[in-house]
C-alpha positions in Angstrom: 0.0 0.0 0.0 2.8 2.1 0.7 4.5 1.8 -2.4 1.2 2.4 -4.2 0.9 5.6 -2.2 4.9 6.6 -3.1 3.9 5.6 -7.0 0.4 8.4 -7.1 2.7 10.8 -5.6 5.8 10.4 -7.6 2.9 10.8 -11.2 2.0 13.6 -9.6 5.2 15.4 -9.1 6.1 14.0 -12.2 9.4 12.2 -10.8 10.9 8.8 -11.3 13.2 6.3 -9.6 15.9 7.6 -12.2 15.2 11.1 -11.4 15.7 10.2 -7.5 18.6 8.6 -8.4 19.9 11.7 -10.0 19.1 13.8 -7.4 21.0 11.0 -4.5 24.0 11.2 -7.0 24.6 15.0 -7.0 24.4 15.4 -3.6 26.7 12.8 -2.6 29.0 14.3 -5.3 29.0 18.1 -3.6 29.1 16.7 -0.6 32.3 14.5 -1.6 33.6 18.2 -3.1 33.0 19.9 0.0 35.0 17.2 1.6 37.7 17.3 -0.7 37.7 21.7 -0.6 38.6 21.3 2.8 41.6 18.8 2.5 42.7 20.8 0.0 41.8 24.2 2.2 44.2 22.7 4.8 47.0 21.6 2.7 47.5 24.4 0.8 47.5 26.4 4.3 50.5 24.8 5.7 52.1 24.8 2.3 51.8 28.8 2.2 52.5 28.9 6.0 56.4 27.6 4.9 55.0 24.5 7.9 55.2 21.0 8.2 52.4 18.9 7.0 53.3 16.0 9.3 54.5 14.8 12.2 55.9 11.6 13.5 52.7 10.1 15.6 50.4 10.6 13.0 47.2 9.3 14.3 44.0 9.9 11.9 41.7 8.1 13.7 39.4 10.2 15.7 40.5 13.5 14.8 37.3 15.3 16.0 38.5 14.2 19.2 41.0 16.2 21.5 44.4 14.5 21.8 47.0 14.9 24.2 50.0 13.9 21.4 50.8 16.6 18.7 49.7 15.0 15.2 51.0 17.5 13.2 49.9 20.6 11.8 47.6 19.0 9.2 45.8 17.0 11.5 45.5 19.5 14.3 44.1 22.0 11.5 41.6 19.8 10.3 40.8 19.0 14.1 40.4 22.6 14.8 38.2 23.1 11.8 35.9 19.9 13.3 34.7 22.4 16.4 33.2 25.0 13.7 32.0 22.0 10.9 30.5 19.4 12.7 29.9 17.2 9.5 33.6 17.0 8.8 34.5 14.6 12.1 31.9 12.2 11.1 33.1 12.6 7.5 36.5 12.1 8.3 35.9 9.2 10.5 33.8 7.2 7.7 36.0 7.8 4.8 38.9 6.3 7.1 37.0 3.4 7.1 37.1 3.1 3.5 40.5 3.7 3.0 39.4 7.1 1.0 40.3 9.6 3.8 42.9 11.6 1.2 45.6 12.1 3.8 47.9 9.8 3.0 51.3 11.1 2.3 51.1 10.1 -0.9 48.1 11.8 -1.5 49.3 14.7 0.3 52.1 15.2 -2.2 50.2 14.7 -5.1 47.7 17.8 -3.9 50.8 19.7 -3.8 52.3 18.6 -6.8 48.9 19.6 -8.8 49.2 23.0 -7.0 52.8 23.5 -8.0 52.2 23.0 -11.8 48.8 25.2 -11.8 51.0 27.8 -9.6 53.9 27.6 -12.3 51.6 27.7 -14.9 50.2 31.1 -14.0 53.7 32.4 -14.2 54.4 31.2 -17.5 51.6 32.6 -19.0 52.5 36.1 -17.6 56.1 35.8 -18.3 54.9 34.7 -21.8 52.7 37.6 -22.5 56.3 39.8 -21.8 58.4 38.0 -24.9 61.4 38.4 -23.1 62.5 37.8 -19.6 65.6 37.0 -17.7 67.2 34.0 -15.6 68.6 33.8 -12.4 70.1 30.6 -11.1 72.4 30.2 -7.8 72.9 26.7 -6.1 73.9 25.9 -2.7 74.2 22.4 -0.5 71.4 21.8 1.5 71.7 19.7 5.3 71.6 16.4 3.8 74.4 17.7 1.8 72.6 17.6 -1.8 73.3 20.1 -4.5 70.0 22.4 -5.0 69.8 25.1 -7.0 67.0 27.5 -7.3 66.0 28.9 -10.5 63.7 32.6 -10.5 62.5 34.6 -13.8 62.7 38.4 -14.0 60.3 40.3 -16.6 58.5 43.6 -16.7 55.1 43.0 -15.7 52.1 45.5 -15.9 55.4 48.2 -16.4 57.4 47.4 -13.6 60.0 44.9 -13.1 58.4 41.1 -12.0 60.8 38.5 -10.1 59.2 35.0 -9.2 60.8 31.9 -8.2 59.6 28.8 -9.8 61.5 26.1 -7.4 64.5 24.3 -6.0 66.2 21.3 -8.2 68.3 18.8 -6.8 71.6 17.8 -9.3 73.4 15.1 -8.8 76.5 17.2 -10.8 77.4 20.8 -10.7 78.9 21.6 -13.9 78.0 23.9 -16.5 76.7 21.2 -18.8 74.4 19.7 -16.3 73.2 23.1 -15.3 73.0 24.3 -18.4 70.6 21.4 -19.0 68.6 21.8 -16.0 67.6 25.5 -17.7 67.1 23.9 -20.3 64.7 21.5 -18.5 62.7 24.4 -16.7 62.2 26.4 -19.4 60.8 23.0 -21.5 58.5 22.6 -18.6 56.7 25.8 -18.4 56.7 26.5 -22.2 58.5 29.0 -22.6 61.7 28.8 -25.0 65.3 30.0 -24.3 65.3 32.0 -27.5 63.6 34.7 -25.7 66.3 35.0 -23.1 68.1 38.5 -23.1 69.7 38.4 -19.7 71.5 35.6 -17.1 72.7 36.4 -13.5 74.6 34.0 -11.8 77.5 33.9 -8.7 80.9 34.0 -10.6 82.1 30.9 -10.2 83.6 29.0 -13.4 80.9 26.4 -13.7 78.5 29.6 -14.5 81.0 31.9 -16.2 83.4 30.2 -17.3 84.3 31.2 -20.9 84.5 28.1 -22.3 82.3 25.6 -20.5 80.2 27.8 -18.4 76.2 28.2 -18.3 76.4 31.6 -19.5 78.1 30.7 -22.5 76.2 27.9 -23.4 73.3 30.1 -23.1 74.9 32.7 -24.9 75.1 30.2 -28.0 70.9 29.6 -28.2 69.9 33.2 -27.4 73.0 35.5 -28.5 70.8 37.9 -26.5 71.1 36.8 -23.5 73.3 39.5 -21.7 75.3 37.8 -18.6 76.1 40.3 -15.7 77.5 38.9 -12.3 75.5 39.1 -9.5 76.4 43.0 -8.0 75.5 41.4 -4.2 77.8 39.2 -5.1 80.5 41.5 -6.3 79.5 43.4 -3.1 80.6 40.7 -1.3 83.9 39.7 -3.0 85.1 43.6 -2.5 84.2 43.6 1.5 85.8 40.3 2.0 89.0 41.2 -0.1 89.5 44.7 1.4 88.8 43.7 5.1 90.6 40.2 5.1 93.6 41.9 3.9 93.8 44.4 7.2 95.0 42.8 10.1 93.8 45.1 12.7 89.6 44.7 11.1 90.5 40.9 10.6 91.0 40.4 14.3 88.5 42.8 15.3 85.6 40.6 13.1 87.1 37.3 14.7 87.0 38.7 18.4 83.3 40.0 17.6 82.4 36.1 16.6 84.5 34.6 19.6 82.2 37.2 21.6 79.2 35.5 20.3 80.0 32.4 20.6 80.8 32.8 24.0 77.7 34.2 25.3 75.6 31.8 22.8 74.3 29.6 26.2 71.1 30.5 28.5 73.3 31.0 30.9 76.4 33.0 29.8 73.7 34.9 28.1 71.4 36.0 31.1 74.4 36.8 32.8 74.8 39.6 29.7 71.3 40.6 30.0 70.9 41.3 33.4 74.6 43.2 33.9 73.6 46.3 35.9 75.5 49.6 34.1 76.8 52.1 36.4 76.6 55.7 35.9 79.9 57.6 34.9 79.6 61.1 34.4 76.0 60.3 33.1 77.0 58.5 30.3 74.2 57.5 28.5 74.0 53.5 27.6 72.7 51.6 24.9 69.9 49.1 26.0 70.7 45.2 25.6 71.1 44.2 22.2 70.9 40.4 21.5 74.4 39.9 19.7 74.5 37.9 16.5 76.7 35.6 14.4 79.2 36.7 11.4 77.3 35.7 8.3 79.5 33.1 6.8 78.8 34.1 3.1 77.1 37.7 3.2 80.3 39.7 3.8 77.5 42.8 3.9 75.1 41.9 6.9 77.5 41.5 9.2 77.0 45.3 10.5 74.1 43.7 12.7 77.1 41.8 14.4 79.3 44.5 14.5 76.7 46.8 16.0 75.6 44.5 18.6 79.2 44.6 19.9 80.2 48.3 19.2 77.3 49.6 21.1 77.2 48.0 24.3 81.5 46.7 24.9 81.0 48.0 28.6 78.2 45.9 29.3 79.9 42.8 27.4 83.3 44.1 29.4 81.4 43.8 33.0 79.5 40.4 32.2 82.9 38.6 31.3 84.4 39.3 34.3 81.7 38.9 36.3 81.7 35.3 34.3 85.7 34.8 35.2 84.7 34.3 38.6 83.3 31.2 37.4 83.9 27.3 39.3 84.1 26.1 35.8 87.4 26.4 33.9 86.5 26.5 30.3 83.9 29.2 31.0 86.5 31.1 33.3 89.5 30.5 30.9 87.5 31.7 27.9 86.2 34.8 29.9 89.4 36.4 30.8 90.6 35.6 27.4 88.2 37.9 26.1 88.6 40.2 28.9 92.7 40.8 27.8 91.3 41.2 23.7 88.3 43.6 24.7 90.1 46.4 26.2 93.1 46.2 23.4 93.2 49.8 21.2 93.3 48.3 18.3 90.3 46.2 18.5 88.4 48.9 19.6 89.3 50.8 16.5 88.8 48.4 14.4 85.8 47.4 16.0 84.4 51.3 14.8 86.4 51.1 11.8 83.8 48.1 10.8 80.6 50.3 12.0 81.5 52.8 9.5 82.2 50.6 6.7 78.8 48.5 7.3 76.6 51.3 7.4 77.2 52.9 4.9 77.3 49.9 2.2 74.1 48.0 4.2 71.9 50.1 2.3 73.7 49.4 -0.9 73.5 45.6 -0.2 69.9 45.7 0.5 68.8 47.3 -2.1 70.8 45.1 -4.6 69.0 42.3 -3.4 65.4 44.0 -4.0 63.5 42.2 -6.8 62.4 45.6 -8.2 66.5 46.8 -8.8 66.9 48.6 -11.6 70.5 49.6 -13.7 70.4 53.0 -13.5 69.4 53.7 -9.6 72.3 50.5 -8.4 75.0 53.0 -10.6 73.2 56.0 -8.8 73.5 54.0 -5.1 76.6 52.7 -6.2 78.3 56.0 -6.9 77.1 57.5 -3.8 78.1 55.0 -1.6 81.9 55.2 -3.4 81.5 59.0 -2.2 80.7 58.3 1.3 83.8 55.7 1.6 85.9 58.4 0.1 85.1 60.7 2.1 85.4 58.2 5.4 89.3 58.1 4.3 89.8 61.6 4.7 92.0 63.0 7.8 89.0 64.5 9.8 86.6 61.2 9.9 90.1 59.5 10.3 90.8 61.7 14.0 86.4 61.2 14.7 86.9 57.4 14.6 90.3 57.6 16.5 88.8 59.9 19.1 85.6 57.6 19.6 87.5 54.3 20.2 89.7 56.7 22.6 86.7 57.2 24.3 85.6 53.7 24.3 88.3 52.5 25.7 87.9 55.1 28.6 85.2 54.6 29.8 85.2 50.8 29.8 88.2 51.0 32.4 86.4 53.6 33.7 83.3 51.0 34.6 86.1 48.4 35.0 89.3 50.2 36.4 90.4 46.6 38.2 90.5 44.8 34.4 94.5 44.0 34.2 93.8 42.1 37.5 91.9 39.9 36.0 93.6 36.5 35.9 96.6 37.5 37.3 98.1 39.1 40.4 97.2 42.1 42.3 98.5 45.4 41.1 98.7 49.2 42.4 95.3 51.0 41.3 96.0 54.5 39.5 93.8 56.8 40.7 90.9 57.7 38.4 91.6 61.5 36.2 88.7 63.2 37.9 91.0 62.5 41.3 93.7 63.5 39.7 92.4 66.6 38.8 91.1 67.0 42.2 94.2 66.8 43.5 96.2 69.2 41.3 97.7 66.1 40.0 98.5 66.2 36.0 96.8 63.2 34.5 98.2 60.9 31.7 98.7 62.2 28.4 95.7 60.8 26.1 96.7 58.1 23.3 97.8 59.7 19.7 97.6 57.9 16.7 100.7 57.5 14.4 101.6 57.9 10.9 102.0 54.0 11.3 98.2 52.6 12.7 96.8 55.7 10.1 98.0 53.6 7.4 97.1 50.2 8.6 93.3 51.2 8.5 91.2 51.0 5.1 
């Protein structure tokens, strides 16, 4: 009776089993969309967040349900997104049950393989719309020690100049032929041909310049156009590195500046630094803590952050290693009142301010050279002015400024510190300080005059 009842009504709304299986079809196939949207949703988060997908106890059953282990981001997203979609813990539960959950790694990858090509081919399109456009290509070893290099195109876009990177590639060999074929490879890839190439920037090293073998002549012999110019960061870099290796007085000063940081690089040594109490010397105004900072290995040009965090705050670094040669421990108390003997020295205080000068003023050089929206004639403009400035830095009068600053330095951090040179070894007569001197009609000690001799050993 109740199926003769379903039949009248079905005639009447004019429907059929077929249409109702229709209907059941579509739905389950939005709602299997819906599904998949937010798999995708979440993936394609952490991928733009630079964050792990995964982590190592990757439970996926019950993710609707609060866990006390860390599942990884993936997981904890889509957990978090269960409390404002209640469908999607049901859903996920179910489709684990059917082995059709789509979070497998495997699956995981593939989502962002898919996302990689549509991403990539976006930017051929709009680098194809240009006609021509540039390459730049740099390589580097990555922890596992594997040869990647990264590959980025530069075009005018919309009227101003476009850089995009369009991914890392592993090598197995770093020679110009196998790089060379790797451009090759990328360009093949995204459709766009090598023809239309009219400039190459790469490092100068003679698998990429080379004359003979190099990328940039290879290059040169499919798209004569192609206009190679070494990287000017680069070239920034080589300059720095030649000019201050070559002075002894700025090479010590950079190595005690990284002994200095590698000193105070524990919890420790370092709370020690950040909680020195300053006294106050004829109101001397000093700099807040500043968290010091490694020598970059490769970027000659920001090491003025290192620098800086030393030149601005030697007293406090002076008083915190001697507080820390009172140490039980001998390494930490040998290594302290090493530092204390190098810290006081003249000539790493000069140097020391010698290096502030030359950092600041080509840091804003180096940064803007490694802007993607550079162009020729304002890096010869920057350039030009920042030759100036260095010129003028070598004249006789900022010469005597720097001398009489590190003069000063070194003042006042025996000032804060007048019983440094007892420091590791025996007790000797205190001088009295120069305002007692004064006070007593006594004629203080003649201040420290550069020579003809420490003049010339500075850049």
């Amino acid at each position: 009776m109740s199926k003769w009842i379903a039949l009248k009504i079905n005639k009447r709304q004019e429907t059929s089993v077929l249409a109702h299986l229709d209907h059941a079809h579509r739905d389950m196939v939005q709602k299997n969309r819906a599904y998949l949207r937010m798999i995708v949703e979440s993936i394609l988060f952490t991928a733009q967040q630079n964050i792990p997908q995964r982590g190592h106890p990757e439970d996926r059953y019950n993710i609707g349900q609060d866990s006390d282990v860390n599942r990884g981001n993936l997981i904890e997203l889509l957990h978090l997104r269960c409390r404002v979609i209640p469908w999607l813990a049901e859903r996920l539960t179910s489709q684990l049950a059917t082995h059709q959950q789509w979070l497998s790694p495997n699956i995981q990858n593939e989502i962002l393989n898919i996302a990689s090509d549509l991403i990539l081919k976006d930017i051929s399109k709009a680098v194809g719309k240009t006609g021509k456009f540039s390459i730049i290509v740099d390589e580097t070893t990555d922890v596992s020690n594997k040869e990647q290099v990264s590959v980025c195109l530069r075009c005018i876009h919309n009227g101003q100049p476009a850089e995009t990177f369009v991914g890392f590639h592993e090598v197995k060999s770093a020679k110009g032929k196998a790089l060379f074929q790797l451009v090759l490879d990328v360009l093949h890839k995204m459709e766009l041909r090598i023809e239309d190439v009219v400039g190459q920037y790469y490092d100068g090293a003679s698998n990429m310049s080379g004359k003979e073998k190099g990328v940039a002549i290879r290059v040169q012999e499919v798209a004569p156009k192609a206009i190679y110019v070494h990287c000017y960061e680069h070239l920034l870099n080589l300059a720095l590195q030649d000019t201050l290796q070559e002075n002894t007085v700025i090479r010590d000063a950079l190595g005690v500046v990284q002994s200095i940081h590698n000193f105070f690089n524990t919890p420790k040594r370092g709370n020690v630094l950040c909680s020195v109490h300053m006294p106050d010397i004829d109101l001397t105004p000093y700099s807040p803590y500043i968290k010091l900072k490694s020598l970059s290995e490769t970027r000659w040009s920001c090491r003025w952050e290192s620098v800086k965090a030393v030149e601005q705050q030697p007293e406090r670094i002076l008083l915190a290693l001697i507080e820390l040669c009172k140490e039980k421990d001998d390494k930490t108390s040998v290594d302290a009142k090493g530092l204390v003997k190098a810290m006081p020295e003249f000539q790493f205080i000069l140097g020391l301010h010698t290096l502030n000068v030359i950092f600041s003023n080509t840091n804003a050089l180096a940064r803007y050279l490694q802007g993607y929206d550079a162009d020729v004639m304002t890096a010869k403009i920057t350039c030009d002015a920042t030759l100036e400035t260095l010129k003028t830095c070598r004249e006789e009068d900022m010469f005597s400024l720097i001398w009489e600053k590190a003069r000063k330095t070194a003042t006042n951090m025996i000032d804060i510190a007048p019983d440094i040179e007892e420091v590791g070894t025996k007790k000797r007569q205190k001088k009295p300080s120069k305002r007692l001197q004064a006070f007593s009609g006594e004629t203080p000690e003649e201040p420290i005059s550069f020579t003809d001799h420490q003049r010339a050993r500075m850049p």
